[in-house]
N, C-alpha and C positions, 0 to 999 in steps of 0.2 A: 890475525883472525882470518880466515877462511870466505870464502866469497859466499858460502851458502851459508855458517853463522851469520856473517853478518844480516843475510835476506832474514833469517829468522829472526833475530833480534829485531830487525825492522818491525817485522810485522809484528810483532808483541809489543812493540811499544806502541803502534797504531793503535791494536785489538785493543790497551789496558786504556786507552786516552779515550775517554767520549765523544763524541762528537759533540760541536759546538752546535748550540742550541737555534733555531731556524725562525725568524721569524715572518709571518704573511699578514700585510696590512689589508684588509678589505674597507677600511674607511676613507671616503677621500681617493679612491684608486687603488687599482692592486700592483703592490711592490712586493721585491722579498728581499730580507739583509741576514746574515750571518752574523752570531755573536762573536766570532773571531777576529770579523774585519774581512774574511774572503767575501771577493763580491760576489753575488750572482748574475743571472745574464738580464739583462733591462733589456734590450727587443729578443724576447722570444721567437723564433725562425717558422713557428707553426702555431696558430690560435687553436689548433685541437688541444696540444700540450697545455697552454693558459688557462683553455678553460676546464681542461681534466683538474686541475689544482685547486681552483676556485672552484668545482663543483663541490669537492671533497672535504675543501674548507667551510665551505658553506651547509654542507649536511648534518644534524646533530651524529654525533660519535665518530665523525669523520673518515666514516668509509660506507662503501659502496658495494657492490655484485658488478663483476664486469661488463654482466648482459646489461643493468641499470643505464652502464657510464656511456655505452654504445649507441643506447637509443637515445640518451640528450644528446651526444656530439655529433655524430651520426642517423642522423632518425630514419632519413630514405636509402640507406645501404646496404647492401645484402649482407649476409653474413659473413662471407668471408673476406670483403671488401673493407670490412667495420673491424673483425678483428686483426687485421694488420695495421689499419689505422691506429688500432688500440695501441698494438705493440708501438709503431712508430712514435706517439705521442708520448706512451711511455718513456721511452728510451729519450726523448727529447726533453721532456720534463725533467728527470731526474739527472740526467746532465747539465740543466739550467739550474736548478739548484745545488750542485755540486760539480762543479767543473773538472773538480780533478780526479771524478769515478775513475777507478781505472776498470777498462774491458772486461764485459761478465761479471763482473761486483756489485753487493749487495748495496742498496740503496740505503741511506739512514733513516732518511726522512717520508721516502712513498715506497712503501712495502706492500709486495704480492704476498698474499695467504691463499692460497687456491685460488677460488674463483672470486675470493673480495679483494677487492684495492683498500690500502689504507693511510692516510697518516698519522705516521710514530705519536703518541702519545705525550710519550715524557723528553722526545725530543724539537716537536715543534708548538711555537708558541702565536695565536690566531687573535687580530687586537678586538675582533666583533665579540669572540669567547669572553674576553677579559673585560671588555666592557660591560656585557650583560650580567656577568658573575656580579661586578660592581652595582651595578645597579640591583638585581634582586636583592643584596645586601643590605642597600642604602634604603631601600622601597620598604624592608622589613623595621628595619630601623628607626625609619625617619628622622633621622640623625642630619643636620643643616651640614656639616664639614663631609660628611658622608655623601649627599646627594652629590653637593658640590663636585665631589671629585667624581662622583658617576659620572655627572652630566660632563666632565672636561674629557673622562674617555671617547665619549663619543667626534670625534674627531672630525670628522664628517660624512659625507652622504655613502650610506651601503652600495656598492659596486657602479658607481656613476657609470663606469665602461660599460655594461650591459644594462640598460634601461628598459628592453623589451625580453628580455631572457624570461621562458618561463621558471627556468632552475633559479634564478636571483629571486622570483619575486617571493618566496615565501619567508629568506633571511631578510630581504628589505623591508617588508610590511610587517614583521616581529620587532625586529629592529627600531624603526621609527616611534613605531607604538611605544616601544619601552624607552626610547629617547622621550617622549612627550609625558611620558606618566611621571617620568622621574624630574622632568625640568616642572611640573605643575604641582607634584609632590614639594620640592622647590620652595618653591614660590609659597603653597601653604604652613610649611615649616618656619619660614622666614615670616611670615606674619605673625603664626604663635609664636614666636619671640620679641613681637612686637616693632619687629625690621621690616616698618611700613614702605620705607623706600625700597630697598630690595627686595619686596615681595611683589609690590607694582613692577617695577623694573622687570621681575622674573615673569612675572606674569604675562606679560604683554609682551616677551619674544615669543611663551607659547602661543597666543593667538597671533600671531605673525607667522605662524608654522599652520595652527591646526584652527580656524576661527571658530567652529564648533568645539572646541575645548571646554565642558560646561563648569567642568572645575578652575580652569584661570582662568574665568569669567566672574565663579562664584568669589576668589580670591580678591578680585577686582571690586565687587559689589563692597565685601565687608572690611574692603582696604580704605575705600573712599566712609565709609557710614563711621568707623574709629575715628576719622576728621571731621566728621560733621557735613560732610559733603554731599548731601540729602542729593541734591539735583542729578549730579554726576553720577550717582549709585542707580537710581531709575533709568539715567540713560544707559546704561552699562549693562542693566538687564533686556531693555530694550535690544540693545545690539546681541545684546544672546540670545533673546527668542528670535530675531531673526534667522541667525546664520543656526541653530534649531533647526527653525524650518525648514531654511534652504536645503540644508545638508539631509538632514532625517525625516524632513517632513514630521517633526511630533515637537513637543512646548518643551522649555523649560522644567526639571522635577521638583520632588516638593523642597528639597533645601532651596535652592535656590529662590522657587515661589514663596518662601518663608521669609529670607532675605528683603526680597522686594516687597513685601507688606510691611515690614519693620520701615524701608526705607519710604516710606507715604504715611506712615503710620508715626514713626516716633521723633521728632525733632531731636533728640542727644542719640550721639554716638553710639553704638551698640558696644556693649560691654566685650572688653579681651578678654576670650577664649572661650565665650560664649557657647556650649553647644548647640547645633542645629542638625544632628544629624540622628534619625529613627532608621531602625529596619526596613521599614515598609520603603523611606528613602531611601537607600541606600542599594536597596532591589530593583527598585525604580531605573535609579543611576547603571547600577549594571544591563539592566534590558537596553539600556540606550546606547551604554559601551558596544554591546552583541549588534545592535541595531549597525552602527558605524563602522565597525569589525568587517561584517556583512556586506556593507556596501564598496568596500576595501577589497574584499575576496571576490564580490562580483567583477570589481574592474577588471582585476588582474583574469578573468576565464573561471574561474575555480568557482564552480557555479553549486557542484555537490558541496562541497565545504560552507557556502552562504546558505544553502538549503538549511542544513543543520544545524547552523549559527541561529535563522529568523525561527526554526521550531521553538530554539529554547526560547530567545524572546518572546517568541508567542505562546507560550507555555506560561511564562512570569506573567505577563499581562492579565491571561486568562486567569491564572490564580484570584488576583487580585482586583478584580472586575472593575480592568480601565477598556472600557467599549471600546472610545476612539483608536485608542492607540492600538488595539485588537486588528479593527477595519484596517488602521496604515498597513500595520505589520504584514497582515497575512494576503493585500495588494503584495505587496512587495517581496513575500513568498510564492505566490501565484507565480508572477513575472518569473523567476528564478526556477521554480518548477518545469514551465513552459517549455525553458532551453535544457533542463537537466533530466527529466521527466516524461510527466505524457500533458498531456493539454487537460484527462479525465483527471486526474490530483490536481488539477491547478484549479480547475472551474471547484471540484469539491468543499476546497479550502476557502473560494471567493464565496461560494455558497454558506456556507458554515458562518461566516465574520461578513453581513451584508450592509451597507449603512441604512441607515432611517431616513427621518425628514429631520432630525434633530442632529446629527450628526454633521460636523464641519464642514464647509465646500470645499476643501482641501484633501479633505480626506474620503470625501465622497466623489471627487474626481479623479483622485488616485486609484478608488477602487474601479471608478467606470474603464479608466487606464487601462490598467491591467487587466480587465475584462476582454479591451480592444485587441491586445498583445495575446493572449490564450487564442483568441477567436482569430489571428490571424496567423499564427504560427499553426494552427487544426486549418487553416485553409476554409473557412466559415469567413469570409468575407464579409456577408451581409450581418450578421452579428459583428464581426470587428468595427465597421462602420458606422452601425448602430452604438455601440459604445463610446466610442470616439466623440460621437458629435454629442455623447450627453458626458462625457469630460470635458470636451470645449464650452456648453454652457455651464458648469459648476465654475470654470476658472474665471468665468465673469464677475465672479462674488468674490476671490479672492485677491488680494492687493499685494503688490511690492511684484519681486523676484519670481518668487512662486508661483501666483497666479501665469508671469509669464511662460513659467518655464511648462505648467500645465497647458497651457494655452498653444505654445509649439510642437509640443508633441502631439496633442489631440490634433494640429489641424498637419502635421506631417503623415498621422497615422491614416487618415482619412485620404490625403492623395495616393498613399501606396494603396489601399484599397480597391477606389476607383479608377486607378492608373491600370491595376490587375484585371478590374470589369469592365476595361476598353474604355471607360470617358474621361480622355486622356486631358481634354481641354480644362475640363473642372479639376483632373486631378494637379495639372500645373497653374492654377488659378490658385487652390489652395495651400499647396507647396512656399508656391511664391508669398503667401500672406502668413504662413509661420516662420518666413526668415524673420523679421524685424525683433518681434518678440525674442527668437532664441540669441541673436544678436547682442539683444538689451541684458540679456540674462550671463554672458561672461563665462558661459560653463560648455569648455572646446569637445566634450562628449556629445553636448542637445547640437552643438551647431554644427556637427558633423553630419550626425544624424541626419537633420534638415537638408543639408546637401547632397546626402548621398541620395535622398527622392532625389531634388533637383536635378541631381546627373543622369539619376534612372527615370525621367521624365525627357531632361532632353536628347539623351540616346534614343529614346522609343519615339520620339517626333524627329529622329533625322540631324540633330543639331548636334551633333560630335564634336566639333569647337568647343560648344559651349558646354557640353558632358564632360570633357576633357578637364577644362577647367574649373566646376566644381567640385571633380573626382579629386581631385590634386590636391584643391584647396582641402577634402573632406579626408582625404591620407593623412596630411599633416598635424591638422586637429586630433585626429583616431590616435595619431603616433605620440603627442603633448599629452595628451588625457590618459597614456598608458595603459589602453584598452589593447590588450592584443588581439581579441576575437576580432572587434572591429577594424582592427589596422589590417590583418588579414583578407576579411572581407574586403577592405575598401584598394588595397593592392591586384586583390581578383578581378572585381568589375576594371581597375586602370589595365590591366592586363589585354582583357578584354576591348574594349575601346582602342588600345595599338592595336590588335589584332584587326579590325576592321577597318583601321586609318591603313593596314596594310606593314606597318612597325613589327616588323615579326619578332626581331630583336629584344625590344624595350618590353613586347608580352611577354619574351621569353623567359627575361631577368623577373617583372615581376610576380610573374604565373608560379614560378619555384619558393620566389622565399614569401609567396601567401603560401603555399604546403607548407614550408618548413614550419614558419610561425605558428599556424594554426598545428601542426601536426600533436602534439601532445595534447589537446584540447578535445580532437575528436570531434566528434555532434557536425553541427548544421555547419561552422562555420569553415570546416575540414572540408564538407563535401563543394561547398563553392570553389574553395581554393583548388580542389582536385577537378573536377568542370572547368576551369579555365583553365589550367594545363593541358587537361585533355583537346581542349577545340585550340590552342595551340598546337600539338603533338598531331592532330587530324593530318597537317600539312606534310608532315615530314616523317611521320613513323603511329600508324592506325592501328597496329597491334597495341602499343604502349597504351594508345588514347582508351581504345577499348579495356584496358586493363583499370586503366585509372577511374573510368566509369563505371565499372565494377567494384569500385571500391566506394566511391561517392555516394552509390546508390546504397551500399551500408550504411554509411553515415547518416543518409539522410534520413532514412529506415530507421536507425538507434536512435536518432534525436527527434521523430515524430513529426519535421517541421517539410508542412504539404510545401512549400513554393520550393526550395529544395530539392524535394522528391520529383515534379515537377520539371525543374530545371536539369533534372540531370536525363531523363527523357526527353527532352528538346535536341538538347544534347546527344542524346543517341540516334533521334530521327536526322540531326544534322551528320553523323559518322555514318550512319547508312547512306546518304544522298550522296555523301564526297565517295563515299565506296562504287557505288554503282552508276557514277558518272564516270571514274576512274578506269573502271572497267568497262563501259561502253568504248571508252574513246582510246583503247587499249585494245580494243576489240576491229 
């Protein structure tokens, strides 16, 4: 045989052999193994390549537009800096997953189609894909063997490596969600079969995950009443309307309120398979789902998506004329308007859904809240303030958790106010007397918050030690609470503060990855992080700074939020001063 049959024969028996099938785990950390047995590369030589993978695996239909893939991995690079990048990671990735490419050959598995990237469809297989397949099946079903095995797909936690990504957080937060529906679905399944032990069991790992789970709560309620276990089933509701509260700020729905008057009500065991569930319930339950959703999408930045989440909720409510829960809701769409919006739709909407004298203190301080929040994002201080202090007394009437958690933020809102109107002494008088409460309260977003006045109180009195270390302490929380906007922000002010300890360095590092984080996000929290760059960049390159203050000052403009706007004109009177002392003493 001949040296060039034999190449040919080669290559046709390659061409007729499929490749072997590719698998990418995103649960539990991201791996890749081959159905053949050939390895792939476990340390990737470049995180742009890891994350081009995992973006692509993470997006429904698993491909992309190359401009897309550029500005997640790449956000601040110019163009043609980004599309070599591209290529590089390209070429890096598809080598990590096939080692033995040979030069200029087509990839199997990440394929270029013009200008989209994609992964092979029928040739790789993605375990988040096949879990959730799993699951909508078992959901549809409700089938006990069925669940079962959804819930063992889920392996564990969605891309642990990247916990502040904003490209993860939309697979994680779907994710989860359908992990908890299908382990509570679980759990109710198991009970109508009368598998009271493992329906308790199943139950109480979901509120070990999600404590407002009102469903393994309910499961719990009419687990205990099938035993006769009158006592335990009232407590059980109790601890639901709690963590209700805390979480959503609104009660228990009607199944469940159904439940708990059975359990006060009837001394024998509630009947197996008993219905408890109406329409009007079960609409209820879903507004509360949107409700929680919402709060989910706000962590993560995605503040447009919460928008449109608390409309439909407040859309159900309204149908159904539940006032209260009308006033929480459209508080808590206010707030979200503010940062996504304008401050004129936020006050509308607070307008529209006003409390009475009849309405809850809880609910009527959430509205004065967010009243506070509108008024001071519009730069109307003396209206923010004025709200604030009539949310601080509503949360005098409220007990437990909540009351505190109301109570730290009205008296936090209130020292940025007047920290703003120069009476700096009250506003760290006040400051200081909503630590204790947010403290009490266990939830690492309020007690960031709280500290990040603190820091912005002892910076403006001179005390930069002690700025330092509440800024740090207020990072760390921002970054546990998986709030990117705030972790952002709270990386810009630390920036800031080495910059005047004279740390040009430490501002350096974190002056960049508050842009980076915040970059996809936009709004108010972008132009902070861009102002700190910039009065970084003043020292060493004034064109840059002046550029990047050009950009902030859009930001701050699209997002309507006066202190911002504000801060980025301090900001400029400070570039001008460095400018024209530079050139005095140049002169």
């Amino acid at each position: 045989m001949t040296g060039a049959a034999a190449h040919s024969d080669g290559v046709a028996e390659r061409t007729a052999q499929a490749p072997p099938l590719l698998r990418i785990h995103l649960l539990g950390g991201f791996r890749t193994e081959r159905g053949d047995g050939a390895r792939t590369v476990e340390r990737w030589s470049r995180p742009g390549a890891r994350t081009l993978v995992k973006l692509l695996a993470v997006t429904p239909g698993h491909q992309l537009h190359r401009e897309r893939v550029m500005a997640v991995c790449w956000p601040n690079a110019e163009l043609a800096p980004a599309l070599r990048s591209l290529r590089v990671a390209l070429h890096t990735a598809r080598h990590a997953l096939e080692p033995e490419l040979a030069p200029r050959a087509a990839s199997a598995y990440l394929i270029g189609d013009g200008a989209l990237l994609r992964l092979a469809p029928d040739r790789v297989w993605i375990d988040t894909d096949h879990a959730e397949s799993l699951a909508e099946r078992a959901l549809t079903t409700g089938s006990v063997p069925e669940l079962a095995a959804a819930l063992a797909a889920f392996t564990g936690e969605p891309l642990p490596d990247d916990p502040y990504a904003p490209w993860a957080e939309p697979c994680r937060e779907r994710l989860t969600e359908l992990r908890r529906r299908v382990r509570t679905a679980l759990a109710a399944a198991r009970l109508a079969e009368d598998d009271v032990a493992g329906a308790v069991r199943t139950a109480r790992r979901a509120l070990a995950d999600a404590p407002a789970d009102e469903g393994a709560h309910r499961v719990l309620i009419e687990a205990y009443l099938r035993q006769g276990l009158r006592g335990r089933a009232v407590r059980q509701y109790e601890r639901c309307a709690a963590a209700l509260e805390d979480e959503l700020g609104a009660g228990p729905g009607p199944r469940t309120r159904r439940l708990h008057r059975a359990a006060l009500r009837d001394p024998e065991p509630a009947a197996p398979g008993q219905p408890v569930e109406d329409e009007t319930g079960a609409q209820a339950d879903a507004a509360r789902v949107r409700l929680a959703w919402a709060a989910s999408l706000e962590r993560s930045g995605r503040y447009g998506e919460a928008a449109r989440t608390l409309r439909e909720a407040l859309a159900s409510y309204e149908r159904h004329g539940e006032r209260d829960d009308c006033v929480l809701t459209a508080a808590r769409l206010a707030e979200v308007l503010c940062r996504s919006a304008t401050a004129e739709q936020a006050r509308a909407t607070l307008r529209r859904h006003a409390p009475t004298s009849r309405t809850p203190a809880l609910v009527t301080g959430t509205h004065h809240m967010a009243r506070a929040m509108v008024g001071f994002y519009a730069g109307a201080y003396d209206e923010a303030l004025t709200a604030a202090r009539l949310a601080q007394e509503a949360s005098t009437a409220v007990p437990g958790t909540a009351g505190q958690a109301l109570r730290a933020r009205a008296l936090a809102q209130q020292s940025i106010c007047l920290s703003l109107a120069g009476d700096l002494d009250q506003a760290v008088a006040l400051a200081g007397r909503a630590l204790a409460p947010a403290e009490t309260c266990g939830d690492p977003a309020l007690l960031a918050n709280v500290l990040s006045v603190l820091r912005e109180n002892a910076c403006r009195a001179g005390r930069l030690d002690d700025a330092l270390a509440h800024g740090r302490r207020a990072l760390t929380l921002a970054e546990r609470a998986g709030r990117p906007t705030a972790t952002a922000f709270e990386r810009a002010n630390l920036a800031e503060l080495h910059l005047r300890r004279g740390e040009h360095a430490e501002a350096e590092q974190l002056s960049c990855s508050a842009v980076e984080l915040a970059e996809p996000f936009g709004a108010a929290a972008l132009a902070f992080a861009l102002v700190a760059l910039a009065r970084v960049r003043m020292h060493t390159d004034p064109p840059t700074a002046a550029a990047l203050l050009d950009r902030a000052e859009e930001c701050a403009r699209d997002s309507d939020h006066h202190q911002a706007s504000d801060e980025v004109e301090r900001a400029r009177g400070e570039l001008a001063d460095r400018l024209a002392g530079r050139g005095t003493g140049a002169g």
